[in-house]
C-alpha positions as CSV (number, residue, x, y, z in Angstrom):
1,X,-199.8,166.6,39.8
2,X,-199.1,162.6,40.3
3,X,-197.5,161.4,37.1
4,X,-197.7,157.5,38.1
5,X,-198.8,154.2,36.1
6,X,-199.4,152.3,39.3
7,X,-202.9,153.4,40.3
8,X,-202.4,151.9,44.0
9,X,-199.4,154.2,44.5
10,X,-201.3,157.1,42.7
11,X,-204.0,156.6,44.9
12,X,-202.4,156.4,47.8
13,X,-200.1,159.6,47.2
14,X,-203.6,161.2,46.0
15,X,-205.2,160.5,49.4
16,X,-201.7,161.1,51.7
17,X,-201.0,164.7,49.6
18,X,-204.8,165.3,49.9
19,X,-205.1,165.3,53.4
20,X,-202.6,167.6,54.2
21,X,-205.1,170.5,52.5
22,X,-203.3,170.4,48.6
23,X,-205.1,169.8,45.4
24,X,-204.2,167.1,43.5
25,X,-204.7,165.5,40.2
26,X,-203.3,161.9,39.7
27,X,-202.5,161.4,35.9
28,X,-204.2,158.6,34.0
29,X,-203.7,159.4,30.5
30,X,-200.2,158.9,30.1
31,X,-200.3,159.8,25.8
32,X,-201.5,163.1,26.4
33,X,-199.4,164.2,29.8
34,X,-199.2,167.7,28.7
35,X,-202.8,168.4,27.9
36,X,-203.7,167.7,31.5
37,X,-200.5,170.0,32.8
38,X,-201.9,172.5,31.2
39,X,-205.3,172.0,32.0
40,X,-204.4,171.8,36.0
41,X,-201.4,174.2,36.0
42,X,-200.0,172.2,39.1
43,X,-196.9,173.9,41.3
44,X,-195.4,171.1,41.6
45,X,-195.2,167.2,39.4
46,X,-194.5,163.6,41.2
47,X,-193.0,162.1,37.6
48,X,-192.3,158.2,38.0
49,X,-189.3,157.2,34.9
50,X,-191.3,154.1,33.7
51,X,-194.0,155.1,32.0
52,X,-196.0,153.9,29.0
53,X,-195.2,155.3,25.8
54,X,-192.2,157.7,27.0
55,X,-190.5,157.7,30.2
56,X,-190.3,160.6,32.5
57,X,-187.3,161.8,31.3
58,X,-189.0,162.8,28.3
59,X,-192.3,164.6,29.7
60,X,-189.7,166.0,32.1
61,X,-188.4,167.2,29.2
62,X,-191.5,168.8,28.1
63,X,-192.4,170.5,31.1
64,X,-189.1,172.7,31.2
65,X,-190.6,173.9,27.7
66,X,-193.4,175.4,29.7
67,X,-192.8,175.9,33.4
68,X,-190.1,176.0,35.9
69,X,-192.6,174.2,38.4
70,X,-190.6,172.0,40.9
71,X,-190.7,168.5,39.5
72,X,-189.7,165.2,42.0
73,X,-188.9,162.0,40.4
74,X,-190.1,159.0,42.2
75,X,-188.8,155.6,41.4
76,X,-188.0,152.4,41.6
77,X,-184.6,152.9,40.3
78,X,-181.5,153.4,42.3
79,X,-178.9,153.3,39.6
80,X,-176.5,156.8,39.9
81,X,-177.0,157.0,36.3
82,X,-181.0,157.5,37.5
83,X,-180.6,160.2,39.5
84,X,-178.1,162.1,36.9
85,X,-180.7,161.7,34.4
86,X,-183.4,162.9,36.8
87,X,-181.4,165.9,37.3
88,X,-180.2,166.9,33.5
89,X,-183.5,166.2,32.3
90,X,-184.8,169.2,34.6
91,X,-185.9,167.6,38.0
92,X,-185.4,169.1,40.9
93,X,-185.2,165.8,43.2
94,X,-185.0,162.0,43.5
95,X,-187.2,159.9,45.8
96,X,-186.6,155.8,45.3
97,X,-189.4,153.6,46.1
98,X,-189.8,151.7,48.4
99,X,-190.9,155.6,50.2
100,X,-191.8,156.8,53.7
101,X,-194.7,159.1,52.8
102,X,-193.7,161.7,55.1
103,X,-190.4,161.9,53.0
104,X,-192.3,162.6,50.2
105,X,-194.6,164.9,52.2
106,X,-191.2,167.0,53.1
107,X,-189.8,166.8,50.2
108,X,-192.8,168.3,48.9
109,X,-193.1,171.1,51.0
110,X,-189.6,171.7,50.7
111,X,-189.9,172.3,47.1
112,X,-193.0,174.0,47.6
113,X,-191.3,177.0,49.9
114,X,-188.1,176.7,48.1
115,X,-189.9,177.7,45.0
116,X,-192.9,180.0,46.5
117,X,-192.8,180.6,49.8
118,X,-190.5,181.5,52.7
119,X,-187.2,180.7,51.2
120,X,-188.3,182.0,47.7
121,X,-188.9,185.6,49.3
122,X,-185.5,187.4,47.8
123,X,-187.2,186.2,44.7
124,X,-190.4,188.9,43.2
125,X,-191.8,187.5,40.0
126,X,-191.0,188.9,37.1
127,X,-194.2,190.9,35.4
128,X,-193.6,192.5,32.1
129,X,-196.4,195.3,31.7
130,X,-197.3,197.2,28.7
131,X,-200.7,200.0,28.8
132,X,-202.2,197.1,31.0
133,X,-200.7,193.9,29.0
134,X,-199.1,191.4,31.2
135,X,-196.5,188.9,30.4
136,X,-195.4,186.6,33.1
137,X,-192.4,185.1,31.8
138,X,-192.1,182.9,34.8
139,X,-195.2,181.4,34.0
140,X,-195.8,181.9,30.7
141,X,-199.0,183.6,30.3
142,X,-200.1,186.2,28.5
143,X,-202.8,188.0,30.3
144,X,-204.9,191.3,29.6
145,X,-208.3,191.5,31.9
146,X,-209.7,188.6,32.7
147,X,-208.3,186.9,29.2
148,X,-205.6,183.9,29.6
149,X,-203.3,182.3,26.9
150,X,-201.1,180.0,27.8
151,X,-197.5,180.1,25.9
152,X,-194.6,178.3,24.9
153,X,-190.9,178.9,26.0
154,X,-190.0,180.7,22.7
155,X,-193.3,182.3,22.5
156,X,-192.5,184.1,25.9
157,X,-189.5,185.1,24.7
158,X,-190.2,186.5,21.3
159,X,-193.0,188.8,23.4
160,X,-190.8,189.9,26.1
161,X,-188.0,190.8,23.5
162,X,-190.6,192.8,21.8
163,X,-191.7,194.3,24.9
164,X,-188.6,195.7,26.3
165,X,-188.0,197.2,22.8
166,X,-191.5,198.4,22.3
167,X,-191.7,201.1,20.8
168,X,-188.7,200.2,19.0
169,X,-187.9,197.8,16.6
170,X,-186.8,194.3,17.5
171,X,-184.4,193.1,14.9
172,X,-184.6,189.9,13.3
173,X,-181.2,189.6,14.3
174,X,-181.9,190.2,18.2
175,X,-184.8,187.7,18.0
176,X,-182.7,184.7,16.3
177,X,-179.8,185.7,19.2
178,X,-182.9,185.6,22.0
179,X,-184.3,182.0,20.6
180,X,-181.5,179.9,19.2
181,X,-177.6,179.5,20.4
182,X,-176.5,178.7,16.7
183,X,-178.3,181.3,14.2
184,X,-176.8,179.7,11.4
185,X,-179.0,176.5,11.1
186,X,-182.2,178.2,11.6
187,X,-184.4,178.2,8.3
188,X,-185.4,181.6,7.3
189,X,-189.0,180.8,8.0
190,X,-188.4,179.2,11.5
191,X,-189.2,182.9,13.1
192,X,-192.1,183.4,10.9
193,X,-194.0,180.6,12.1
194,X,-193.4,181.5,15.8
195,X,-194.5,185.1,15.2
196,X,-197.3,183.8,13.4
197,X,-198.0,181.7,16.2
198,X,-197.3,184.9,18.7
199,X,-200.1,187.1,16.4
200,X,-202.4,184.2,17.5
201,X,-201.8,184.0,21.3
202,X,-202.4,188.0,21.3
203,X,-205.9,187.6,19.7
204,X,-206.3,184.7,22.2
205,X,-206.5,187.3,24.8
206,X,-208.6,189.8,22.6
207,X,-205.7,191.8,21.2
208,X,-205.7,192.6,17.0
209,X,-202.6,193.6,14.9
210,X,-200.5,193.7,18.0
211,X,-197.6,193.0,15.6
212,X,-196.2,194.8,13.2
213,X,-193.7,193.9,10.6
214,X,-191.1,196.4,9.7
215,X,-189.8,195.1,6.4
216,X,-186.1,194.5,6.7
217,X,-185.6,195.4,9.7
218,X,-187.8,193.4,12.0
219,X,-190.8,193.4,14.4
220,X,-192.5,196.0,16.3
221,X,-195.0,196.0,19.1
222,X,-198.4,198.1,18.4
223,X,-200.5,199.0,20.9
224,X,-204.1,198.6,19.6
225,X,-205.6,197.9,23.0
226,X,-207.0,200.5,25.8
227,X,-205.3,199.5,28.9
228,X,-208.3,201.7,30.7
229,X,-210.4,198.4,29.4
230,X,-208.5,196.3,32.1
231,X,-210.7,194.3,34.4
């Protein structure tokens, strides 16, 4: 996915990437960046830093909420301070324009195997699997058959932690540790709204009253589904 406000660079990255056999999508609604991420679900993002509205920093940013998809900065600016804020922002690399497009071609495929391929092999992918539930924390997707939902950082985590303790109770206690570093400024209803949000990613994939709550204790996975119904 091109993030990139010039449409003569876009197009030309569009046409360069595209010929070397890789779908791509060059962004041109820069308010809503992370409606089209999740619409294309790219593997890997060219982010430019000056953007319209918020610079790539920020939907950098937003992106680590979501994926761990390689993501290449490509700019105009060669400041140090650039490239440190390309990198703790949660990019994986710094291109500076004026570019060579093979560069940007290697770089590419760098990231690409780095991530995927060869070099990623000591890597598997985690799955979480539960009577034919999947949860790709990775990713984050919730699957069961043919049924997608798409999830948030803390929505993955609140399912895995109630996966690994399934059938056992998940404490309130072990939740607040898994989502947030300091417990002690998180409003009481904070973890209500994201299981609430949870409940709704399950019935996204067809599941009911996967969630139970144990009254003050915590949360425990039910399984209400037939994992023989798996397509």
């Amino acid at each position: 996915m091109i993030v990139e406000d010039d449409p003569k660079i876009a197009d030309y990255l569009h046409a360069f990437i595209e010929k070397y056999g890789y779908e791509v999508l060059a962004v041109d609604d820069f308010e809503n960046l992370m409606e089209s991420f999740r619409w294309f679900r790219p593997h890997l993002v060219l982010l430019d830093i000056n953007l319209p509205r918020f610079d790539g920093f920020y939907w950098c940013r937003q992106i680590r909420l979501e994926s761990i998809c390689p993501v290449l900065f490509i700019s105009a600016r060669t400041g140090e301070m650039d490239l440190v804020m390309a990198l703790e922002n949660g990019g994986d690399d710094f291109i500076t324009k004026p570019f060579h497009p093979d560069v940007v071609m290697a770089k590419i495929r760098s990231q690409l195997r780095r991530a995927y391929g060869e070099y990623a092999a000591e890597h598997q992918e985690r799955i979480l699997q539960t009577e034919g539930m999947k949860l790709l924390p990775e990713r984050f997707e919730l699957r069961f058959g043919p049924n997608v939902a798409d999830l948030t950082k803390k929505e993955a985590d609140i399912i895995e932690c109630l996966m690994d303790r399934y059938p056992r109770v998940a404490g309130r206690e072990d939740l607040l540790e898994k989502l947030w570093d300091d417990q002690e400024y998180v409003d009481e209803n904070t973890l209500n709204v994201n299981m609430t949000r949870v409940r709704k990613k399950f019935r996204e994939i067809g599941i009911k009253g996967a969630v139970e709550t144990v009254r003050g204790a915590g949360y425990r996975l039910q399984v209400t589904w037939n994992g023989a119904e798996e397509l």
